[in-house]
N, C-alpha and C positions, 0 to 999 in steps of 0.2 A: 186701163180698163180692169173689171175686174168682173170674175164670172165664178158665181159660186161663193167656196173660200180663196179663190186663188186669181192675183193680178198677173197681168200680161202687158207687156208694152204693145202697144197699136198706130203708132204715130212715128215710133223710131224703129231703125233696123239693126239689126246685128250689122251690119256693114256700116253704119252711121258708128254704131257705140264703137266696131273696130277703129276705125277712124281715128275719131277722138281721143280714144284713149292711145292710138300710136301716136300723136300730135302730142299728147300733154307729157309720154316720154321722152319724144325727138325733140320737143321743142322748151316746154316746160319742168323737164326735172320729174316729173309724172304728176304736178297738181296744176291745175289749172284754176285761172279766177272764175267765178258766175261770169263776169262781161265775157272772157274770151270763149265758153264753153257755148255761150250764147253767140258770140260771133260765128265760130264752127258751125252752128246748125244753122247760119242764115241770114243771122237777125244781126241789124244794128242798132249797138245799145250807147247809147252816150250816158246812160247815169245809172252806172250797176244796183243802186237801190231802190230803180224803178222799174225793176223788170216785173214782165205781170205775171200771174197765176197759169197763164196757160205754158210760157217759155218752163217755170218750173215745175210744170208736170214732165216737161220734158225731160230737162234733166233726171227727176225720180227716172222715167223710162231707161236710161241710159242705164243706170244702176242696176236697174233688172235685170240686165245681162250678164252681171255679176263683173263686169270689166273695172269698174268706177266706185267709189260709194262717196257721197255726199258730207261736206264738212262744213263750216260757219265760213261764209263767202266763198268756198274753193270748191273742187270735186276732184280728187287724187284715183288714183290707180290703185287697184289692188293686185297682189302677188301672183292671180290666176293672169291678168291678165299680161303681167310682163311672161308669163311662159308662153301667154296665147302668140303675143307679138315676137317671142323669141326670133331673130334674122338669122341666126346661124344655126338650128335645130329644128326641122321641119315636122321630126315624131314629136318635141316637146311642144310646139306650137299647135299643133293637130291635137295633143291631150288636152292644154290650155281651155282651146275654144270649147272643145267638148263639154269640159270640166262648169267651163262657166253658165254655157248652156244647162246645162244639168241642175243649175243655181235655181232656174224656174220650177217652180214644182210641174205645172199644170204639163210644160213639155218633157218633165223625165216621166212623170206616169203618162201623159198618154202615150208616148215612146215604146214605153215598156211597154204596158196591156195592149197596143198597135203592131208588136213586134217589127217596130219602122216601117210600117206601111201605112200612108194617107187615104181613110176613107175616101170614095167618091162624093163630088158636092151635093148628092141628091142625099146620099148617108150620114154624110156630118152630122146635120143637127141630133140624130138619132144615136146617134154615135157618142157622142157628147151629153146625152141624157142618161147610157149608161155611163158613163165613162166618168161623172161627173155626178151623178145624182141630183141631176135640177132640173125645172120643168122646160116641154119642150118651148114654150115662147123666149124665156132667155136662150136656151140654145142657139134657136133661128137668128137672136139678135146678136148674138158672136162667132155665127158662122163665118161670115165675110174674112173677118179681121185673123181669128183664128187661125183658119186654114190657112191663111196668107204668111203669118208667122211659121208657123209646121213649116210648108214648102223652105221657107228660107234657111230652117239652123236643123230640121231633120237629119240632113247630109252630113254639119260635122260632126253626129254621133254615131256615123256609120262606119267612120276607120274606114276611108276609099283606100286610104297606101298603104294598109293592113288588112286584109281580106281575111276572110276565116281560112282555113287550110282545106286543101283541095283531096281529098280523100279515093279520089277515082282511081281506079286500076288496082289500089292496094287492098287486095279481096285477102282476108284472114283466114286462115284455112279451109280456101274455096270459096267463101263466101262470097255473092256479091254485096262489096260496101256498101255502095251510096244508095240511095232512091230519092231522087229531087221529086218535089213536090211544090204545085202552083201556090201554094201558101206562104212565099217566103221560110218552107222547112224542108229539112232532109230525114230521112231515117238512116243512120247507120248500123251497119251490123256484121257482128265480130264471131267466130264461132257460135254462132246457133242465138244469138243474144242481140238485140237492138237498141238504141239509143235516139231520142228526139234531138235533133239538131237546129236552134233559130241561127238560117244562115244570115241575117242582118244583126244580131245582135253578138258575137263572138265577144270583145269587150264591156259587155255587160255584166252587171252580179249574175243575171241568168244565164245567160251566155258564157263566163266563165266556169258555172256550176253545173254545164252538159260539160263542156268539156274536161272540167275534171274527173266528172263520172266516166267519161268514154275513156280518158287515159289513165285511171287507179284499173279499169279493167283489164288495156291492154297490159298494162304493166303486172299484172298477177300470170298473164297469160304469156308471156313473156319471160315470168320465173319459173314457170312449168314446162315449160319448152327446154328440153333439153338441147346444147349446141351439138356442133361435131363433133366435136373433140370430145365431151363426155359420153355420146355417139360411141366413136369408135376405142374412146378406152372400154366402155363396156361390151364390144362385141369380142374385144382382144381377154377381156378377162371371164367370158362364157366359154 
């Protein structure tokens, strides 16, 4: 499908393309023919140079997920996806998926300007009109499908077995830290100073770039802190 400038798979699932493409390494080497890939999703094909237009948009949709890319009769695996499929590294496999996810444009921006958060279905299309700058009838006509994909691959951009760091209790001279807010955001704050915090996106370039800001700050405040020890040399040398 395609909405805007930007295509979307609608017919396949990230759990379909995981699939496949953990098949075409367990079992193929990591490429797979057109027949067998066609097999996979269902279909029986007795004569791989008869498969029709509609089986190969499928395959294109697999590739969407950035797991696969497409070659003369085959569809092989790519690099992101053997870390997605990693069986012995579950942080490498959880950045994999991510990673590949993020291959879409349409879900890393709306991820991002969302700040991981799914409009409600009454909002969508509206949603997507800014988000997207197209009119509201194509909107309406890719809400469905849309939304359906968001729900399914939103979660593995969210780092569940990496949380953002929990900041509660640890008040900076007096301060209270955190202020949770119904937004999906926190206010932090450090001596007299605050910081926007998106608690769903911590590994993100935004997400990254609050927290660097919050910690070059604690870290200067940190170097102005004098310890004990400098403490009480200097009450011994008064």
């Amino acid at each position: 499908m395609k909405i805007g400038d930007y295509e979307y798979p609608s017919q396949v699932t990230f759990e379909d393309a995981l699939r496949i493409a953990g098949l075409a390494i367990t079992k193929f080497d990591g490429k797979m023919s057109n027949k067998d890939v066609g097999e996979a999703l269902g279909y029986k094909i007795k004569n791989p140079d008869a498969i029709s237009g509609y089986i190969f948009r499928k395959f294109d949709e697999i590739c969407l997920y950035g797991l696969m890319k497409r070659e003369r009769g085959f569809i092989s695996v790519t690099d992101i996806a053997k870390d997605a499929l990693d069986p012995y590294d579950s942080r490498k496999a959880e950045d994999g998926k991510a990673r590949a996810i993020r291959k879409m444009s349409i879900v890393s921006k709306a991820f991002t300007e969302w700040n991981g958060e799914i409009p409600q279905e009454t909002a969508f299309p509206s949603k997507l009109v800014d988000l997207l700058a197209i009119q509201w009838q194509e909107a309406q006509k890719h809400t469905e499908s849309l939304r359906k994909l968001f729900i399914e691959v939103f979660p593995y951009l969210k780092s569940p077995s990496q949380p953002p760091p929990d900041f509660s209790g640890m008040g900076v001279g007096g301060d209270r830290m955190v202020e949770e807010h119904g937004t999906g955001t926190m206010t932090i704050s450090a001596r007299g100073k605050s910081f926007g915090f998106t608690k769903t996106l911590p590994f993100t370039d935004k997400g990254i770039k609050e927290l660097k800001e919050l910690a070059n700050f604690l870290a200067t405040q940190i170097e102005e802190e004098p310890t004990e020890e400098q403490q009480q040399n200097k009450q011994k040398t008064s």
